[in-house]
DRENDO-955375 format. One record per residue (C-alpha): residue in three letters; x, y, z. Coordinates in steps of 0.02 Angstrom, whole numbers, plus 50000, padded with zeros to 5 digits. Example, Ala and Ser with C-alpha at 12.3 -4.5 7.8 and 13.67 -1.06 7.14 Angstrom:
BEGIN
ALA506154977550390 SER506844994750357 
END
This chain:
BEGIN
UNK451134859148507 UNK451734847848349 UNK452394861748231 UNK454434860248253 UNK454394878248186 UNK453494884548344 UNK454514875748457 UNK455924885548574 UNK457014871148624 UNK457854874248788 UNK459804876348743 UNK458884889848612 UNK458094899248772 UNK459954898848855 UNK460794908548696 UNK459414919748707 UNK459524922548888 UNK461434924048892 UNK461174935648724 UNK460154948348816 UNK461534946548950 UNK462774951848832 UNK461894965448764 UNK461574971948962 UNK463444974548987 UNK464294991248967 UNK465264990048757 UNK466974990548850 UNK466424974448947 UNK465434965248802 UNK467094968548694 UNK468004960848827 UNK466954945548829 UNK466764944148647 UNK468824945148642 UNK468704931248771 UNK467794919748663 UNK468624920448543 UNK470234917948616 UNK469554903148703 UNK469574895248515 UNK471004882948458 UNK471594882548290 UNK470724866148256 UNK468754876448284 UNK468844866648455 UNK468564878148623 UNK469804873948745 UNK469584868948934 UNK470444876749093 UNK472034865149031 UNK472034872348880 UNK471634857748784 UNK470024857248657 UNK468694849248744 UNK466924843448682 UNK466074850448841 UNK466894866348841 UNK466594868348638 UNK464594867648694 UNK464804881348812 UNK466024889248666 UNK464534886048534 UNK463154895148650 UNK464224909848696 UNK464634912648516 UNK463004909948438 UNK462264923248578 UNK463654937448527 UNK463454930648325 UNK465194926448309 UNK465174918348130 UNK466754914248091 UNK467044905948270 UNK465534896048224 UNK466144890648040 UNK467724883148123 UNK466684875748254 UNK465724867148131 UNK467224860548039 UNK467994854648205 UNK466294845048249 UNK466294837848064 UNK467824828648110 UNK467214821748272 UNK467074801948301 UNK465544792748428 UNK466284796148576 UNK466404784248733 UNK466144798348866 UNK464394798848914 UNK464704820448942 UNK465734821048792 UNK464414808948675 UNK462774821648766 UNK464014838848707 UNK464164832948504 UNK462514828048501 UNK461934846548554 UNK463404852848453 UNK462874843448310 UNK460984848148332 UNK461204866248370 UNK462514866448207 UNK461454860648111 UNK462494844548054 UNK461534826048031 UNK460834820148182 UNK460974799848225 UNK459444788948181 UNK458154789748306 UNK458744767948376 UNK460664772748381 UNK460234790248468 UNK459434780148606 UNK460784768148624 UNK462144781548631 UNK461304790048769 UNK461024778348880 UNK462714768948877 UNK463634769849027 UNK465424768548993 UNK465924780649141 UNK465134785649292 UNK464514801949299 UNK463774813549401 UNK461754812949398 UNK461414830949415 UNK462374831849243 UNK461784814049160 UNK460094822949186 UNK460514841449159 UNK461314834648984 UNK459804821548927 UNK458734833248952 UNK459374845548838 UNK459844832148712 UNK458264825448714 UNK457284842248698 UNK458274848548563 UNK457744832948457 UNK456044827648526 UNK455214844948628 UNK454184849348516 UNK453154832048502 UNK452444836548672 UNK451724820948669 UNK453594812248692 UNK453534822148846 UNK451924815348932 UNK452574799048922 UNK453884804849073 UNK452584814349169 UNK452194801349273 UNK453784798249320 UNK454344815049322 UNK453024817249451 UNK453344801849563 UNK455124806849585 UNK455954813149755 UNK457404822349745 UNK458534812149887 UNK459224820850047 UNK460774831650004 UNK460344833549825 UNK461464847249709 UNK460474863849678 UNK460954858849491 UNK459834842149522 UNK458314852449607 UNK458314865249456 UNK458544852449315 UNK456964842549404 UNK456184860049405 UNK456224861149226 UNK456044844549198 UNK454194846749276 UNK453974864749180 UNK454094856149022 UNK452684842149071 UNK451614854949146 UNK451624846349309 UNK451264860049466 UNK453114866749523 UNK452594879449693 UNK453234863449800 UNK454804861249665 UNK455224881849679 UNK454874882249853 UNK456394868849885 UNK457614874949743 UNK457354890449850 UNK458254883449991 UNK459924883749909 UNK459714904349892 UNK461144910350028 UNK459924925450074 UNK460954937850017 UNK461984934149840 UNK461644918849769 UNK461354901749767 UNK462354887849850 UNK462834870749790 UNK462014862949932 UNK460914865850040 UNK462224865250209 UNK463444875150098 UNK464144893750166 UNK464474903150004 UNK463554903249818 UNK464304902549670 UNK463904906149476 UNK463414886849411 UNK462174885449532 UNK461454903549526 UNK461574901949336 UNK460374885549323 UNK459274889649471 UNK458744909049391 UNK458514898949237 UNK457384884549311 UNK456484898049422 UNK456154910549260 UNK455524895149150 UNK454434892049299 UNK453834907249280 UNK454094912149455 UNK454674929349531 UNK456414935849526 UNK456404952749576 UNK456754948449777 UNK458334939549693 UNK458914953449565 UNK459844964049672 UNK460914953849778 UNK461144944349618 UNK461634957149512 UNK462954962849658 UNK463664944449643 UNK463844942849455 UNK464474960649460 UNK465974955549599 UNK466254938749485 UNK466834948449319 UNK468654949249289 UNK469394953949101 UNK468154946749002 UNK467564932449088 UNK466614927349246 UNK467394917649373 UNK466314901649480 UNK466124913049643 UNK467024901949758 UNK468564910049757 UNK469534900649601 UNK470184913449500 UNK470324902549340 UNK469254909649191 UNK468444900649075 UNK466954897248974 UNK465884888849046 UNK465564901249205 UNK465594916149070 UNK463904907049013 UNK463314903949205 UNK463574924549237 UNK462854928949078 UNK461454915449086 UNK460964922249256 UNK461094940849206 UNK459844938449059 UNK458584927149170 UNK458404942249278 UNK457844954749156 UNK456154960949171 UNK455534959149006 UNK455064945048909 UNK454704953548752 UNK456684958448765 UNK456974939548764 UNK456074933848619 UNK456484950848505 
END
């Protein structure tokens, strides 16, 4: 596939996954949510974090949520907030403006200086999210030259996931080998070992309870795998259900703090479990 018109990128299948999401809630809820949003927005088009300070990561989730519920004017000040946005040094924080700046449809960097940008390492960070976040950035630019993705096959392929590993790591992988076409029974068949049995799906693999990050990417990586969800939906469903509070959904591990980016998790994993993919893609 060469035709960039044909091409889904993946942070286009999360708004449309977290869209149908939305649009599966009750109007009282999905007006709660949609008041959440956009109460999550500073002044300055920003989206603020759980200090209450604009952040670059939390204006991605901010951008997705909005563009799923069409929130125009949120998006207009996003835009002017991202216009004003220097190279930044933080390798999460340089990843979120070069989604935000691809999905807003603002200049992208030239194809040397993107490279460069993404792999300096200024600041550690965690792999599961290095990897989570190049992969997105480098779909959104390059995923529909498939051929750009062959050249990682091999050592998508090669790779073992270490002892101990994140679920986020395991479904990012999973995806990772969905988009090269690699085989992924032997990929599903471990992410499954993160599902609690009941609810959810854990951070670890040793871990007691789930939470909404992890049962957010995992649905995801498991529906783009094309595998079955429909032994997960219930128990799922109960969990997302238990996680809503006033707009928002909480992470699952008993923090009470709501914010953005586990409003996308909920509403990413409600729309992965939906039945129909010709509700997705209308």
């Amino acid at each position: 596939m060469n035709n960039h018109s044909e091409y889904l990128p993946i942070y286009q299948r999360f708004i449309r996954y977290v869209k149908v999401g939305l649009l599966a809630l009750d109007q009282e809820s999905r007006e709660e949510v949609i008041a959440f949003i956009e109460d999550q927005q500073q002044s300055s088009g920003g989206f603020k974090d759980r200090g209450e300070q604009e952040d670059l990561y939390y204006s991605l989730f901010g951008f997705w949520l909005a563009k799923a519920a069409g929130l125009e004017q949120q998006l207009e000040a996003l835009q002017n907030f991202i216009l004003q946005q220097e190279e930044e040094l933080n390798l999460v924080d340089r990843y979120s403006l070069m989604l935000l700046r691809r999905g807003l449809n603002l200049p992208d960097q030239g194809g040397l200086n993107f490279f460069r940008q993404l792999f300096r390492r200024d600041y550690p960070v965690n792999f599961s999210y290095q990897l989570f976040l190049f992969l997105l950035v480098f779909d959104a630019r390059y995923g529909y030259r498939r051929k750009w993705y062959r050249i990682f096959q091999s050592l998508i392929g090669l790779y073992r996931i270490p002892s101990g590993a994140p679920c986020s790591l395991v479904a990012a992988w999973l995806v990772a080998s969905s988009q090269v076409g690699l085989k992924t029974n032997r990929m599903q068949a471990r992410l499954m070992n993160y599902w609690d049995g009941e609810h959810g799906f854990k951070a670890f693999e040793n871990g007691i309870s789930s939470d909404l990050l992890s049962t957010g990417v995992a649905l995801f990586a498991l529906r783009e795998a094309e595998a079955e969800l429909r032994l997960l939906t219930p128990g799922s469903l109960d969990f997302i259900q238990a996680n809503y509070k006033k707009g928002a959904f909480l992470s699952g591990d008993g923090d009470e703090t709501r914010d953005l980016e586990y409003t996308f998790y909920g509403l990413l994993a409600l729309g992965c479990m939906l039945d129909s993919e010709e509700t997705i893609l209308n």
